[in-house]
N, C-alpha and C positions, 0 to 999 in steps of 0.2 A: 504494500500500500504506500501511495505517497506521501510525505509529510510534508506540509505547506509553513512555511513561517509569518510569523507573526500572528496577528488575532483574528476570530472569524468576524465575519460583517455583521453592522446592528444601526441603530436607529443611533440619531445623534439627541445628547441630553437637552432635553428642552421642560421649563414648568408642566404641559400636557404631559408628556411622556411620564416626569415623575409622580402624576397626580393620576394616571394610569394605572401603573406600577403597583402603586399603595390603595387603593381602593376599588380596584378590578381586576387584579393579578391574572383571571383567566384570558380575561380579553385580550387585554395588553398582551401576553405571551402568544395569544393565537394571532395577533395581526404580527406583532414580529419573526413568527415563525415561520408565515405565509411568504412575507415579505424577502426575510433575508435568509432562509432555509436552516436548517439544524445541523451544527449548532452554530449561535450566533454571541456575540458582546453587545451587554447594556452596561452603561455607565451612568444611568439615574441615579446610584449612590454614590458616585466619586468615582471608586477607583472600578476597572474595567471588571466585570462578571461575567464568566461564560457558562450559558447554558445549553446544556439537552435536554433534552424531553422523549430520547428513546429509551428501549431497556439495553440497546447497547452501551449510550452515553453513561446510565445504572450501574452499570456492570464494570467499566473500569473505574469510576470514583468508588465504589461500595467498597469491592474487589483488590482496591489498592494498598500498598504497605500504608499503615495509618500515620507514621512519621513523615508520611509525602506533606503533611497538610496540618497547619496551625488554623485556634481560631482568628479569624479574619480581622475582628476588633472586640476587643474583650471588654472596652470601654461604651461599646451600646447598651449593654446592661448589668454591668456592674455594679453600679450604683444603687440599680434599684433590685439586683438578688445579691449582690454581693461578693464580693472575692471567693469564694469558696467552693463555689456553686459548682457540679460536674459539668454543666455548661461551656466552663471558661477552660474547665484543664487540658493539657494536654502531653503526651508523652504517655510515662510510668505511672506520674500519677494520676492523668484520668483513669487510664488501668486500673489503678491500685484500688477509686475510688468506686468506678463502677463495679469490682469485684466485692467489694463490701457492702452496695445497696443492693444490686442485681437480685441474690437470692428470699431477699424478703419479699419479691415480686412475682412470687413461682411455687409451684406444687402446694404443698401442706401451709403454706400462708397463707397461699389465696385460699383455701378453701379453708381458715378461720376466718378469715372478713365477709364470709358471703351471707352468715347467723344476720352480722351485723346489717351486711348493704338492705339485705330482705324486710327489718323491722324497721328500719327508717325508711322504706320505699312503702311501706304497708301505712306506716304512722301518719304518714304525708300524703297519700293514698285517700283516707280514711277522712281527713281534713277538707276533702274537697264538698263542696256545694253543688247538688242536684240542681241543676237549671243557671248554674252561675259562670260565666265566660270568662277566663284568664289567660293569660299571655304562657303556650308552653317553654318560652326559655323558662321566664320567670319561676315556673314552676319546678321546672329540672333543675337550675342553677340550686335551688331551696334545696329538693333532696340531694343531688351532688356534694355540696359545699358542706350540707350535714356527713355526709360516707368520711370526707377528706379529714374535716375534724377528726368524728371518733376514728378511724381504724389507720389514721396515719399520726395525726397527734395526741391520740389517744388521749380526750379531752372527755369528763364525764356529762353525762346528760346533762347533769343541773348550770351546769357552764357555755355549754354549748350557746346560747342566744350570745353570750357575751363575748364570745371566741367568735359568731358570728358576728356580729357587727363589727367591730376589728379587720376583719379577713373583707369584708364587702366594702369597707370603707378605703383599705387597702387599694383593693382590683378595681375599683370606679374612678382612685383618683389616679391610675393609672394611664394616662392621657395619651391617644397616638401622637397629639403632638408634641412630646417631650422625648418620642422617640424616635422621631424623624425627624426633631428641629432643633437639636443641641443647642441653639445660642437662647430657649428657652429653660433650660436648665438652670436657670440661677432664682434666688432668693429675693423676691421683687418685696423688700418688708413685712415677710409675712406672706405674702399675698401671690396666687398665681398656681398654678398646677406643680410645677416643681416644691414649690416649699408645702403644698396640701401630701406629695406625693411622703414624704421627708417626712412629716407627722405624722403621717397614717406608718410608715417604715420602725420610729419607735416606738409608737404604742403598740404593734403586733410582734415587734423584740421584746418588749418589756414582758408580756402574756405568755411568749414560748420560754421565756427566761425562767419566769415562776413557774411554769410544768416543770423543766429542766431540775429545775432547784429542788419541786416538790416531788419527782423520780428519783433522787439520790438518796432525798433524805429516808423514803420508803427501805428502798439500795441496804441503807447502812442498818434500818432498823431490823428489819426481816428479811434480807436478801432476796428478794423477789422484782420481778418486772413482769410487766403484764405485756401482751398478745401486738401490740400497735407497732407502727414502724417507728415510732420514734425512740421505744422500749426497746426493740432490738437494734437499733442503729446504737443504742448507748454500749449495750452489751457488747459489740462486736469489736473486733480486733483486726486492724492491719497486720500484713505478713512478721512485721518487726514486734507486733504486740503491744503497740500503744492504743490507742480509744482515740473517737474521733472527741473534738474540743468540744465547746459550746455554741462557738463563733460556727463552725462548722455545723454543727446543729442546724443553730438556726439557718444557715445559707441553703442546703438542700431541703430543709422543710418545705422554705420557703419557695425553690424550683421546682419540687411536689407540687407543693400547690398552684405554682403560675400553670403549670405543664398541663396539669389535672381536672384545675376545680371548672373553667368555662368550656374548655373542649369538651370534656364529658358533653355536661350540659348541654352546647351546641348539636353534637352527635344527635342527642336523644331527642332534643326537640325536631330537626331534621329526620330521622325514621319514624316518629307519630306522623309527620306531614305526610311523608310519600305512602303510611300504611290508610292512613284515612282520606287518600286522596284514591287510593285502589281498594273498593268494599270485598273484592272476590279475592286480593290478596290479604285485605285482612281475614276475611274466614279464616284463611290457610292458617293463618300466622295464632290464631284463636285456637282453633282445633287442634293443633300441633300441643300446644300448651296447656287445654284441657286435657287432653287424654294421660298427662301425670298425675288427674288426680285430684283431691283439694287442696293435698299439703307437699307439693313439689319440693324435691330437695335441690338446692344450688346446684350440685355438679349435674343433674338433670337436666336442669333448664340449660345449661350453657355449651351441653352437647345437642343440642336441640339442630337439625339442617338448616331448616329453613328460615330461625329465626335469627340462625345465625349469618346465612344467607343475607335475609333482610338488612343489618348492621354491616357489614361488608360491603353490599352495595352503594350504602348510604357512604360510608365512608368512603366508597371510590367518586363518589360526586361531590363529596365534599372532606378532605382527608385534612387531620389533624395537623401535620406540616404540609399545605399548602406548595411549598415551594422548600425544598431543601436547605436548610441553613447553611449558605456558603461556608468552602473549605480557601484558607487561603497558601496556594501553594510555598513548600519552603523551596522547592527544589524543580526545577526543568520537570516538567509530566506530559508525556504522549496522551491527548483526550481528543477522540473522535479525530485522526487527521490531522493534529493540529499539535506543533512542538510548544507548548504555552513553557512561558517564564516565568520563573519566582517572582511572587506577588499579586501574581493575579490570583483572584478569586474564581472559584470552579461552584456548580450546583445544577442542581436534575429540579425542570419544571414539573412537580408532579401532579399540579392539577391540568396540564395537558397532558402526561404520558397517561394518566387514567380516562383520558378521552380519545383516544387513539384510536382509530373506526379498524385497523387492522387485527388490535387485540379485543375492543369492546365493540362489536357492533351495533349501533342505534348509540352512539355514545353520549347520550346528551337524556336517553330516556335508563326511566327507573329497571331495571329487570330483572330482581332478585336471584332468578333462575339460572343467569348465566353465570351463577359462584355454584348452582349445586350441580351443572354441567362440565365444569370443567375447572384445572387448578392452576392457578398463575405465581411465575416465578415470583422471588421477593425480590426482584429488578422492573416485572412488569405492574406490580400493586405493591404501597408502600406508604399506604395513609400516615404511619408513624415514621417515615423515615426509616434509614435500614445502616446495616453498617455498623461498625463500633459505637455510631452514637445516635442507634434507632432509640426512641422513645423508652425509657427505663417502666414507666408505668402503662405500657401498651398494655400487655397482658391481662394487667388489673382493670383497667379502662374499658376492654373488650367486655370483662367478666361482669363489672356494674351495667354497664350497658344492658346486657344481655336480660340480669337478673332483675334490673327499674323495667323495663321493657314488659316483663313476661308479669311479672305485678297488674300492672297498668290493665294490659290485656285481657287478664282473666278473670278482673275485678269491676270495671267500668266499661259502659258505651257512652263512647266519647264523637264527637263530629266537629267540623273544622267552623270555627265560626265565623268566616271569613270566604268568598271566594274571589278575593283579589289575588292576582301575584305576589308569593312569597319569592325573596330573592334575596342574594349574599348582600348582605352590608356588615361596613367596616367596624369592627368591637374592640377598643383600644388595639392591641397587638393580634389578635386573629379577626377572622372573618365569621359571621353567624348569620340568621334568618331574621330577613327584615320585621320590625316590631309586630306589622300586621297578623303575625301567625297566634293567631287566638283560635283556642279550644275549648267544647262546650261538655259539661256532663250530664247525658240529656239523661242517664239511671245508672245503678247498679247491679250488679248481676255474681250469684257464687255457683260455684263447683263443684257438682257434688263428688263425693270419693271413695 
């Protein structure tokens, strides 16, 4: 194959383009791609980004020695998760550090959080009003951001409103544009997104400090810790046998929860749309889920086909990283063709390679079916990113999903309250379902078993 020097062709930076970019990412990547072919450079953020959008483009960044590739700027959000965060590391010790969360994200974990996800999806469930119309993020972010509390911070009931407020006040003052417009970063007296963001940052240090402090002192009295991830990230041990800090504590809680608590939510409200927007796919999705029963147990529901089906597709239309968090090359890398130089920044479009009419046909429509027809590489489907720094809480993410979902389903007849277009709009740092998406609880309905 030949190898071309220098960078591939792309649109020149212009205001449109970066206001594209940021609050239309599919588009913007489909008129580019149409335009200058794959792969191409955008330099909407500065320094030059080259993307693909195939599984081959997939498959040599995923696939590559992971020392090829530092993160690109570790000062985007630093500030507001912190130095510590596995986000930012890189080398041995992102290694070291994903090797010390990774396992509380898997097997016999997950399935003691799922007691948990099901009574807070029941509790919240149970809350709703016959005949009353609500906003389903609204209503997912509620249960979500309760799951992340107890079985990641391991925060008790009686706490929980106050742990929530804290955590919300947090995430709303987290502004797109303090993340896209640096020279807003500063302390306008008080006053402004940066300095609300900064106050909301230590009154939810202050909160995880006192768990922290109120876990040691349990520690020292009775040597116990309880079931949460925050309880076993204390416990744990690096290879050399030190404990993670405090400061470290808080930094990954806090990455949990940016990574966790509104994607979830997003997912979920996005799979009620597309099931109540299809009545014969919700049967399926209903009857699938009654015939466990009236007291399904988690790991039932979450090998479920089709409802698993349903979640998969949603997420290929609308995938948790959106667009690959650029890699920024240390070192000379062959990608697609093209000899790129140190410095440049590398990333896979993945809300076009999940549109792709060659791997997804109809790719723009909903069609659950074509996950339980066939199985796609993790280069051609990659809602979470993939690679040494796929989504740490994918697996757990999938499993709430699944188990809010199957609740919901086998408990309420719900209808869309709305039939305008629903459509991505911009939610500080992800994309979600525009406000319109209200849902109605027209009765209740149980199980017999």
């Amino acid at each position: 194959m030949t190898t071309a020097a220098g960078l591939p062709p792309g649109p020149v930076t212009t205001p449109l383009q970066m206001f594209r970019v940021m609050f239309d990412p599919d588009t913007a990547l489909l008129r580019m791609v149409r335009r200058y072919g794959d792969p191409l450079t955008d330099r909407s953020a500065g320094k030059p980004l080259v993307f693909s959008c195939t599984p081959e483009g997939a498959k040599q960044i995923l696939t590559a020695d992971p020392d090829t590739f530092a993160v690109p700027d570790p000062e985007f959000l630093t500030p507001i998760l912190g130095e510590h965060s596995v986000l930012f590391l890189v080398g041995e010790r992102h290694r070291s550090e994903r090797k010390l969360i990774n396992p509380h994200f898997h097997g016999d974990r997950m399935r003691a959080y799922g007691d948990t996800v099901r009574e807070v999806a029941e509790r919240h469930i149970a809350a709703w009003r016959v005949g009353e119309t609500w906003s389903a993020l609204d209503q997912m972010q509620s249960i979500s951001l309760e799951v992340i509390i107890r079985t990641i911070f391991g925060v008790e009931r009686a706490r929980v409103p106050e742990f929530r407020a804290a955590v919300i006040e947090w995430v709303t003052s987290f502004s797109p544009l303090i993340v896209f417009f640096r020279g807003l970063r500063r302390d306008f007296l008080g006053h402004g997104p940066w300095a609300r963001l900064q106050r909301a940052r230590v009154a939810i240090d202050r909160m995880l400090d006192e768990e922290i402090a109120s876990r040691r002192r349990v520690v020292s009295r009775d040597g116990t810790l309880g079931n949460d991830i925050l309880s076993r990230l204390m416990a744990a041990r690096y290879e050399d046998g030190s404990a993670m800090s405090d400061a470290q504590l808080r930094d990954e809680l806090l990455t949990l929860l940016f990574a966790g608590h509104e994607t979830t939510a997003i997912s979920l409200a996005w799979v009620l749309y597309y099931l109540l927007s299809d009545p014969a796919l919700y049967a399926r999705v209903r009857a699938e889920v009654d015939a466990l029963g009236s007291q399904p147990t988690a790991e039932a529901i979450v090998q479920l086909p089709l409802l698993s089906a349903v979640c998969n597709e949603t997420l290929r239309l609308h995938p948790v990283v959106p667009i690959l968090p650029p890699r920024r090359l240390q070192r000379p890398f062959h990608f697609m063709g093209y000899e790129l130089p140190p410095d440049v920044m590398v990333s896979i479009g993945t809300l076009r390679l999940h549109k792709r009419e060659d791997l997804y046909p109809k790719p723009y429509a909903f069609i659950a079916d074509r996950f339980l027809n066939r199985t796609y590489s993790p280069f051609e489907y990659m809602p979470f990113g993939g690679g040494v720094r796929r989504c740490i809480g994918a697996s757990f993410a999938l499993y709430e999903m699944k188990i809010v979902l199957a609740m919901i389903v086998r408990s309420t007849q719900l209808s869309l309250a709305t039939d305008k277009p629903v459509r991505d709009q911009r939610r500080n740092a992800v994309l979600g379902p525009s406000h319109n998406l209200k849902l109605l609880l027209s009765s209740r309905r149980s199980v017999a078993g």
